[in-house]
C-alpha positions in Angstrom: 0.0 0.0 0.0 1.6 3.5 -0.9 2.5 5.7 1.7 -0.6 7.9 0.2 -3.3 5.6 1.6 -1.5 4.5 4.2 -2.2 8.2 5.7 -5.7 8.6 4.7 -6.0 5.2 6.8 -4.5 6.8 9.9 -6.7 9.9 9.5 -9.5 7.6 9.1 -8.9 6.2 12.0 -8.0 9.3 14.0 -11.8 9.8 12.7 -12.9 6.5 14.2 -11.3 6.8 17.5 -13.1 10.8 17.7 -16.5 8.9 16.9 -15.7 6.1 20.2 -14.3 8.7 22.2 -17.7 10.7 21.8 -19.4 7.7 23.3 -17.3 6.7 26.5 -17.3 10.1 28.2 -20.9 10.2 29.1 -20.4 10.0 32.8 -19.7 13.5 32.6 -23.4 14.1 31.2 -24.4 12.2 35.0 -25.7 16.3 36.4 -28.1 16.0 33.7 -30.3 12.9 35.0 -29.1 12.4 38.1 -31.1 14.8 40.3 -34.3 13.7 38.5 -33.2 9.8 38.8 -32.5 10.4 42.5 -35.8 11.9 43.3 -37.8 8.9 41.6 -35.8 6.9 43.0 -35.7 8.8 46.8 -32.4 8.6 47.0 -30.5 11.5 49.1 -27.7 13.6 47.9 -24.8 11.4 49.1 -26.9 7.9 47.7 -26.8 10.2 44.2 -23.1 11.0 44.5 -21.9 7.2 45.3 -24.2 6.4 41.9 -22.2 9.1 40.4 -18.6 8.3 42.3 -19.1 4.3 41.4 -19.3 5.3 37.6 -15.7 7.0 38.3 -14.6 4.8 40.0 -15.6 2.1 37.3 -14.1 4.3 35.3 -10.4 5.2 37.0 -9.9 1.8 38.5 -10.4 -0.2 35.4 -7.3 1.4 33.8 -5.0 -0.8 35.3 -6.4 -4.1 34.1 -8.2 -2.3 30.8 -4.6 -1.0 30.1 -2.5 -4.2 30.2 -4.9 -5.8 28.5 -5.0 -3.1 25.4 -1.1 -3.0 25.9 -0.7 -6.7 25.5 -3.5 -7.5 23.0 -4.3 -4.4 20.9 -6.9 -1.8 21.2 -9.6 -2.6 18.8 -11.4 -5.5 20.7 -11.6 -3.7 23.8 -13.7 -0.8 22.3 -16.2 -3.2 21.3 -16.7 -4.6 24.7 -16.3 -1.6 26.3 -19.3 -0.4 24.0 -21.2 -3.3 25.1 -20.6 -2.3 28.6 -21.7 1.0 28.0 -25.2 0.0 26.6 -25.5 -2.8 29.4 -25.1 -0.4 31.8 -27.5 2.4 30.9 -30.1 -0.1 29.8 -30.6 -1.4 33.2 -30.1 2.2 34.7 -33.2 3.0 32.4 -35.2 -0.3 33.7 -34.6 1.1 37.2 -35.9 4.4 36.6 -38.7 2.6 34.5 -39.8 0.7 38.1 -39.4 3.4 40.2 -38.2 3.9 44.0 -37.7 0.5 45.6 -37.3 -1.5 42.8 -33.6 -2.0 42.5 -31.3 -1.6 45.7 -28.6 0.9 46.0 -25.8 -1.4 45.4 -27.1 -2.6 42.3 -27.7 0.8 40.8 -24.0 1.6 42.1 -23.1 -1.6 40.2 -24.7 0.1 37.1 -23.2 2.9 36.7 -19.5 0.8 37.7 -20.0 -1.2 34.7 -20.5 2.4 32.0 -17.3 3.5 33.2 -15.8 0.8 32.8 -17.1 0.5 29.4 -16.2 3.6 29.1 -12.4 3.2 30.3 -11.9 0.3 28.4 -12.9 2.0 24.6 -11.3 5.2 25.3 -8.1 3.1 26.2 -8.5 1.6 22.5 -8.8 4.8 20.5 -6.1 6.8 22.3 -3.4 4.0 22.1 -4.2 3.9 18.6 -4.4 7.5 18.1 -0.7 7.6 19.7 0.4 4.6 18.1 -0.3 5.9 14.4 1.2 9.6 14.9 4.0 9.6 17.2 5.3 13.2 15.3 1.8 14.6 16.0 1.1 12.8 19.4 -0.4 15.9 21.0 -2.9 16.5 18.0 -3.8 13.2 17.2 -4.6 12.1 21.0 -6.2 15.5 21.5 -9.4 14.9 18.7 -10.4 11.7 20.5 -10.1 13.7 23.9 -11.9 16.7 23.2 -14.7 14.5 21.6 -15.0 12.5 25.6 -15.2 16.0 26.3 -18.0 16.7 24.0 -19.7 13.8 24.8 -22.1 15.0 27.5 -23.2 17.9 25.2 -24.0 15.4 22.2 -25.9 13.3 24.0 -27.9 16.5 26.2 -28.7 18.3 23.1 -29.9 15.0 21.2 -32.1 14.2 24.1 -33.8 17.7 24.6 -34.7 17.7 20.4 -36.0 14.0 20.5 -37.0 13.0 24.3 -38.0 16.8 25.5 -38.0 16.4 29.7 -38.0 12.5 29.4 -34.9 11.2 32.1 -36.2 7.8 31.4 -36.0 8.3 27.3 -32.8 9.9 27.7 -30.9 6.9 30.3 -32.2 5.0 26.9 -30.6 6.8 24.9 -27.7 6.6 26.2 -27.4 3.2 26.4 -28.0 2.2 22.6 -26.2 5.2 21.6 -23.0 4.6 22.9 -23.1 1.0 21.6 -24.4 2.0 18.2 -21.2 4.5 18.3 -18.4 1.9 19.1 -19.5 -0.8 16.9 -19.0 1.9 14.0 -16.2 2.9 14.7 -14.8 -0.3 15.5 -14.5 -1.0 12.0 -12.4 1.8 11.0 -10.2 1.7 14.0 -6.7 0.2 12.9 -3.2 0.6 14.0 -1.4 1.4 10.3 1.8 -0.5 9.8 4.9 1.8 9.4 7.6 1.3 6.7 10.7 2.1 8.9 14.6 1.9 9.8 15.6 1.1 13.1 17.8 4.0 14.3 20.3 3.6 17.3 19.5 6.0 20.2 22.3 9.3 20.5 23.7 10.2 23.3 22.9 13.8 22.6 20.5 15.2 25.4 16.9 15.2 23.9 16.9 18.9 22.8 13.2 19.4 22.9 12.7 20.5 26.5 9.4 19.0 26.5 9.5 16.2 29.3 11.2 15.1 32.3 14.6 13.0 31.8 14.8 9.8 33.6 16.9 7.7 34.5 15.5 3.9 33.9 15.0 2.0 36.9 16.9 -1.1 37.4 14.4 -3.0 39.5 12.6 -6.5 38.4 9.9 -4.2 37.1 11.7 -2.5 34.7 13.7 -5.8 33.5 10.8 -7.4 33.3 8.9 -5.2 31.4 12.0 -4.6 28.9 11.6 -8.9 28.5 8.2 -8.1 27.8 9.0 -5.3 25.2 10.8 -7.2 23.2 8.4 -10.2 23.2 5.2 -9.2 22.2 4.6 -9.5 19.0 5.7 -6.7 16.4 7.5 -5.0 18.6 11.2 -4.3 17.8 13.9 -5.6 19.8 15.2 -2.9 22.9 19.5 -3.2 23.7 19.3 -4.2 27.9 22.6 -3.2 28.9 23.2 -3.5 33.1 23.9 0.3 33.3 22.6 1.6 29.3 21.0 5.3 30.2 18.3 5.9 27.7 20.2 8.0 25.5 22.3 5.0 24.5 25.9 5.1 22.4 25.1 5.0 18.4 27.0 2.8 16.5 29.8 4.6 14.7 29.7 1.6 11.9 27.3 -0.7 10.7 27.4 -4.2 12.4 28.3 -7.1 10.5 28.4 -5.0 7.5 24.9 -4.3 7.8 22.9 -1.3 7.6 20.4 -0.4 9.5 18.0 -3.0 9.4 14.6 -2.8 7.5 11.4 -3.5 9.5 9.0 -4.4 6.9 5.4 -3.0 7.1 3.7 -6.0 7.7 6.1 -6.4 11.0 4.0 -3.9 13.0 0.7 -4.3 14.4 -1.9 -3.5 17.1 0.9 -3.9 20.2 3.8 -2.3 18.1 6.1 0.2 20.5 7.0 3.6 18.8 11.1 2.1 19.0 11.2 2.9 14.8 11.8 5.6 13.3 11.2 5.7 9.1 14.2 6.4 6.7 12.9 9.7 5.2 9.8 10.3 7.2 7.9 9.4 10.4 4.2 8.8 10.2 3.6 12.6 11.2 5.4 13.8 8.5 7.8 15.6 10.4 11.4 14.8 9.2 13.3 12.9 11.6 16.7 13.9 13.2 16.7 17.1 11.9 19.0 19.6 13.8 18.3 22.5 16.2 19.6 25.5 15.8 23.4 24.6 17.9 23.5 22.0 15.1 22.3 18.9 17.6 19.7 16.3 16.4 16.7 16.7 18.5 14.8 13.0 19.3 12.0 12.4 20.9 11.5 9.7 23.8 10.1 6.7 21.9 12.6 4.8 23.6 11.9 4.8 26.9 10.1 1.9 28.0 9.1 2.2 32.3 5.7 0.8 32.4 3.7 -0.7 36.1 5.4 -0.4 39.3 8.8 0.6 37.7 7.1 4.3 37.5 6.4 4.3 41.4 10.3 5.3 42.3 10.5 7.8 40.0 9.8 11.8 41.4 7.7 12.3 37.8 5.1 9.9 38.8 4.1 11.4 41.5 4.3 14.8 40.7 1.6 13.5 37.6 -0.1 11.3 39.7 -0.5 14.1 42.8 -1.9 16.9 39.7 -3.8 14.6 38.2 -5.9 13.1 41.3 -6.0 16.6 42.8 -7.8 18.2 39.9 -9.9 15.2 38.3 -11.4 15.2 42.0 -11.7 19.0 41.9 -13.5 18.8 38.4 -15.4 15.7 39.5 -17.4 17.2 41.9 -18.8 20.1 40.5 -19.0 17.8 37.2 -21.1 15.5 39.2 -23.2 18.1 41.3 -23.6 20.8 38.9 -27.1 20.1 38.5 -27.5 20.1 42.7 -25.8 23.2 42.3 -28.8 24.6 39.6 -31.2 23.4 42.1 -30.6 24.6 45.2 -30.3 28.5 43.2 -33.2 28.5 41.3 -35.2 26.5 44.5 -33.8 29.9 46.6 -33.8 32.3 43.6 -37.2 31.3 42.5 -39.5 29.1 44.6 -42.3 29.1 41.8 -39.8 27.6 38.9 -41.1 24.2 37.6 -39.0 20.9 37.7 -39.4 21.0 34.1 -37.7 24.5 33.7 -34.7 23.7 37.0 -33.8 20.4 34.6 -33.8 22.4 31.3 -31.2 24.6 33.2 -28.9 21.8 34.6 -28.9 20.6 30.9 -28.0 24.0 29.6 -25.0 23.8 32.7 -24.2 21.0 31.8 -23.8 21.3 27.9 -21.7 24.7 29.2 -19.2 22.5 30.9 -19.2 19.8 27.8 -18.5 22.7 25.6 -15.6 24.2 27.1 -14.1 20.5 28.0 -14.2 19.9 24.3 -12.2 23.5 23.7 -9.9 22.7 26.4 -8.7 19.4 25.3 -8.5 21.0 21.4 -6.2 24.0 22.8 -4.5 21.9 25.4 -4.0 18.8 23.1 -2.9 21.3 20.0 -1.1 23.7 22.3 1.1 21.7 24.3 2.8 20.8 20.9 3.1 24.3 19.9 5.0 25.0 22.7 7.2 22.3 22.6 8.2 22.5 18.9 7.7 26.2 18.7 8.8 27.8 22.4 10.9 25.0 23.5 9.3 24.8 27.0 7.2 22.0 28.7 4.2 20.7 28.3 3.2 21.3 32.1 2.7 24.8 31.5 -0.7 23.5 30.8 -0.9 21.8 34.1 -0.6 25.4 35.2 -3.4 26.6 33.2 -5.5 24.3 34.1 -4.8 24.6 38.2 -5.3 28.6 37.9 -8.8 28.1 36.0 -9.9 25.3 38.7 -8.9 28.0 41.5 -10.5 30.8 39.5 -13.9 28.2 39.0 -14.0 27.3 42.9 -14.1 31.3 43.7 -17.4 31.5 41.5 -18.9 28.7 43.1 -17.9 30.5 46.5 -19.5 33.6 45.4 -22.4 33.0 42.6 -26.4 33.4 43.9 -27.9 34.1 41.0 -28.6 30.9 39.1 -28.4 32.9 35.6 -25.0 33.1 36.1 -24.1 29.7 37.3 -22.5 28.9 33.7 -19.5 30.5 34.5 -18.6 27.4 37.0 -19.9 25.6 34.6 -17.9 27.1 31.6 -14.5 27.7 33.7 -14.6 23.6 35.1 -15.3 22.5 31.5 -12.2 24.6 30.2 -10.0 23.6 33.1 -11.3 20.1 33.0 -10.4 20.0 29.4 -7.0 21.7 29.8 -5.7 18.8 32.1 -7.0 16.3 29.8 -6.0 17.8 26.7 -2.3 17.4 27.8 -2.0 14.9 30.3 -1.5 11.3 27.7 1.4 13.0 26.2 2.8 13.9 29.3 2.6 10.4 30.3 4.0 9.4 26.9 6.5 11.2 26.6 7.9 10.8 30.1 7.2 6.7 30.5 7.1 6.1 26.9 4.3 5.1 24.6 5.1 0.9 24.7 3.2 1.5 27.7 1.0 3.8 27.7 -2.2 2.4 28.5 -0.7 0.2 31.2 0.8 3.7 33.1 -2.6 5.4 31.8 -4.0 2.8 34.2 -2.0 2.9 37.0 -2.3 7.0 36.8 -6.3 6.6 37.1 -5.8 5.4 40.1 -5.6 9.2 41.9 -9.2 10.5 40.0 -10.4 7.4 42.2 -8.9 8.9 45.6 -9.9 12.2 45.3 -12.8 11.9 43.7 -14.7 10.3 45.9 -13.7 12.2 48.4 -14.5 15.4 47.2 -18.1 13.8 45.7 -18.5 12.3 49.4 -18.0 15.7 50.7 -20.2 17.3 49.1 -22.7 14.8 49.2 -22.7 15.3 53.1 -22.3 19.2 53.2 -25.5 19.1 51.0 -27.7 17.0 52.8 -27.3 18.7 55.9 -28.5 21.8 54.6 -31.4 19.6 53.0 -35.0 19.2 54.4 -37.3 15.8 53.9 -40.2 16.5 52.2 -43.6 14.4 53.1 -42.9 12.5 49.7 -39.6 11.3 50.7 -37.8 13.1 48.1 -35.7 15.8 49.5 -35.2 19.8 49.1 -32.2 22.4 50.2 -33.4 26.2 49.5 -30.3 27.8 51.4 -28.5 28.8 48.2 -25.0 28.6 47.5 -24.5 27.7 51.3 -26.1 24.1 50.3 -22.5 23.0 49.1 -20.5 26.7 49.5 -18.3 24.4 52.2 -17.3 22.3 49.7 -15.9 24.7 47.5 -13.6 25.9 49.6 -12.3 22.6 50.4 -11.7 22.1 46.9 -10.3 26.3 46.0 -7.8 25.1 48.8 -7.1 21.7 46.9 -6.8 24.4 43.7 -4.0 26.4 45.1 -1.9 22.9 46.2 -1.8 22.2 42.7 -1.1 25.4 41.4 1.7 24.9 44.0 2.8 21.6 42.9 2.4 22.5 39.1 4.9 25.2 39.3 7.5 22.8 41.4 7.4 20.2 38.2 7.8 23.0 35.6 11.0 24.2 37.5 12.3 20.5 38.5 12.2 19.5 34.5 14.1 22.5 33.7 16.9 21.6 36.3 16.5 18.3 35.1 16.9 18.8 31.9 20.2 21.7 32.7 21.8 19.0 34.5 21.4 16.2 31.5 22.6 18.9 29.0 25.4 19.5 30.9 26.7 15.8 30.9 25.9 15.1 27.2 27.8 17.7 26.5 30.7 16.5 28.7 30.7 13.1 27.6 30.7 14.3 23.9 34.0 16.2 24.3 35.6 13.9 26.5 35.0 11.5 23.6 36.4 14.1 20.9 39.2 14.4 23.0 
């Protein structure tokens, strides 16, 4: 196949992994049914927010297993079962709601919503490894369609259920559930890994130029032998050198081998669980022409190399300054994601006593489409951005972590502060755009500082902080917001204090907001040491050699 169609099959399936992605992040669209499902169902503010926290939680602490498994297997049979789970798991949601209060237990309805996220986890994991797999150039770009359509998702699926199912929670659960099925068995057949005609280049010693990631140092525990074994096992991968004490940025051959050149990896050589280790004789799959030289007349590489995957990431300082940013803010975004619609009605039931049910849901939709809106622009300018300014300003890609920790603070203030309802977008609109921002960015960080072998297997055992803080925040403010909230003769429940229903939990989470502005700010600095120090001893080690 010519190099021609061989592109036009990656963009098709960067097409094809958007179209999944807009499926699997509809637990984000949970504000727009879940006050109504919890008062049919009489189910207090903190039942609603464990509903809501198990779908995270389904989510985040799938990644683990979801990500060896699309690591080790491939990514396109895991969006079809994760589609599957998807539609499993709002069907029965929607029989619930069909029965009404008392018909299904708690835990069951918990278990539910568990098994969409993990649907959900387990699809997206397919489409961003292949994403990532087919443009290693254009990693940033390529991952950030997919993202900003999980983004987008809770606004596509809102705005098709106010045109066809006009008020209709239990329409709408339905709708979810064949929809995001219907979704990921199209796409499924366009999503493919494209093979790469490439030449194996040896790694330079030349410190990676591009300033856009944390250097490390590979670990030599079990774990990272292990998974170098692994690397070189699995099927289409090339082979990795595993010398004792080889830094990443090995020695390059001066001559070939043997005689030999560099040798050819045919096309048909790569598949589903190929590693990024390649690198193609005149261009890579991103069109961006490899090796070419900065301007001190060094060859800039990227990191495709590095191979840390599992626990061989838990040493490292990197892991947890991503895993500390990530939990803090995917908890902070989680609760007002969850609650926005709580936040809608305890307004408007202050603001205006005589506004319908009807007209308080048509506003948590419109919050909510607000917030799915500004996700979706997030991860586009995150996701597009952070490779502007690596290739372009030469800085690091956790200025966006920066971004996105100011917004969050600048988000929790307005929730502090906002009475009137009619205004309430601007949480709305600010946690979409921070949400998005973190997002946007955050695969390629982990990319690009564990390397992409692994990606979904790290991707995994990074979900693992949205699972800690989130449901603590969601618990939180689940309990700040019952206390404020009065039983109504019908059992359903009512909080007409205002902002002060769940103002408490705000500034929990404005405090949370300023750690990681904090903790942002430390990374940005440490990679630029970092990254001094290993400049400093290429250098060194090159004119020791020259000598």
């Amino acid at each position: 196949m010519s190099e021609s169609k061989l592109r036009a099959t990656r963009v098709i399936s960067v097409f094809a992994a958007t179209l999944i992605s807009l499926a699997c992040g509809t637990n984000y669209a949970y504000s727009a049914w879940a006050p109504q499902f919890a008062a049919r169902m009489k189910l207090s503010a903190t039942q609603s927010n464990l509903i809501g926290t198990l779908g995270n939680l389904g989510m985040y602490a799938a990644g683990i297993p979801v990500g060896l498994l699309v690591d080790s297997k491939g990514p396109r049979p895991w969006t079809m079962m994760g589609g599957l789970a998807m539609g499993t798991g709002y069907f029965l949601l929607h029989r619930a709601y069909e029965t009404g209060a008392g018909s299904v237990g708690l835990p069951w309805l918990c278990l539910f919503a568990a098994v969409t996220g993990t649907g959900g986890a387990a699809a997206f994991a397919g489409a961003i490894k292949t994403s990532a797999l087919n443009w290693p150039e254009h990693r940033g770009t390529a991952t950030a369609f997919p993202l900003a359509a999980f983004g987008l998702s809770a606004f596509f699926f809102s705005l098709l259920s106010s045109v066809a199912f006009e008020d209709d929670t239990g329409h709408f659960l339905l709708l979810l559930g064949v929809g995001t099925f219907a979704m990921c068995f199209v796409g499924f057949f366009f999503l493919r890994v494209v093979p790469h005609s490439t030449s194996y280049f040896a790694i330079s010693t030349v410190e990676d130029r591009r300033r856009e990631s944390n250097p490390l140092t590979r670990s030599r525990s079990g774990n990272s032998k292990r998974s170098i074994g692994r690397l070189s096992q699995e099927p289409g991968r090339q082979p990795v050198m595993n010398h004792e004490n080889t830094p990443f940025h090995a020695d390059p051959p001066k001559e070939p081998v043997d005689g030999a050149g560099e040798p050819e990896v045919h096309a048909g050589d790569a598949n589903e669980t190929s590693s990024l280790l390649s690198k193609s004789s005149s261009e890579t799959p991103g069109d961006i022409p490899y090796g070419k030289n900065d301007d001190n007349g060094e060859i800039n590489h990227n990191s495709h190399h590095v191979d840390i995957r599992g626990l061989a990431m838990v040493p490292t300082i990197q892991f947890w300054q991503l895993f500390l940013l990530l939990g803090i803010l995917t908890g902070v975004g989680l609760m007002t994601i969850n609650n926005v619609g709580n936040d809608a009605k305890a307004l408007w039931n202050h603001y205006d006593d005589s506004a319908s049910p009807a007209f308080v849901q048509k506003q948590q939709m419109v919050n909510v489409s607000v917030l799915s809106i500004l996700s979706f622009c997030g991860r586009l300018l995150s996701g597009v951005g952070s490779d502007v300014i690596v290739k372009k300003l030469h800085m690091s890609r956790c200025w966006c972590l920066f971004v996105s920790s100011s917004i969050f603070c600048i988000a929790q203030i307005c929730a502090v502060l906002i009475e009137n309802p009619h205004v309430l977008v601007l949480l709305s609109g600010l946690t979409g755009l921070a949400y998005g921002f973190l997002y946007g960015v955050f695969p390629s960080l982990v990319a690009e500082t564990f390397g992409v072998s692994g990606l979904s297997t790290n991707w995994g055992f990074m979900s693992l902080a949205p699972v800690i803080f989130g449901n603590i925040f969601n618990i939180l403010y689940g309990r700040i917001y019952d206390s404020h909230s009065d039983i109504l003769p019908d059992g359903t429940r009512k909080c007409g204090d205002s902002r002060d229903c769940y103002s408490a939990a705000y500034l929990v989470t404005l405090g949370a907001s300023v750690a990681s502005v904090l903790i942002s700010l430390w990374s940005i600095r440490h990679a630029n040491v970092t990254t001094s120090k290993a400049s400093k001893a290429a250098k060194e080690l090159d004119a020791a050699r020259e000598a």
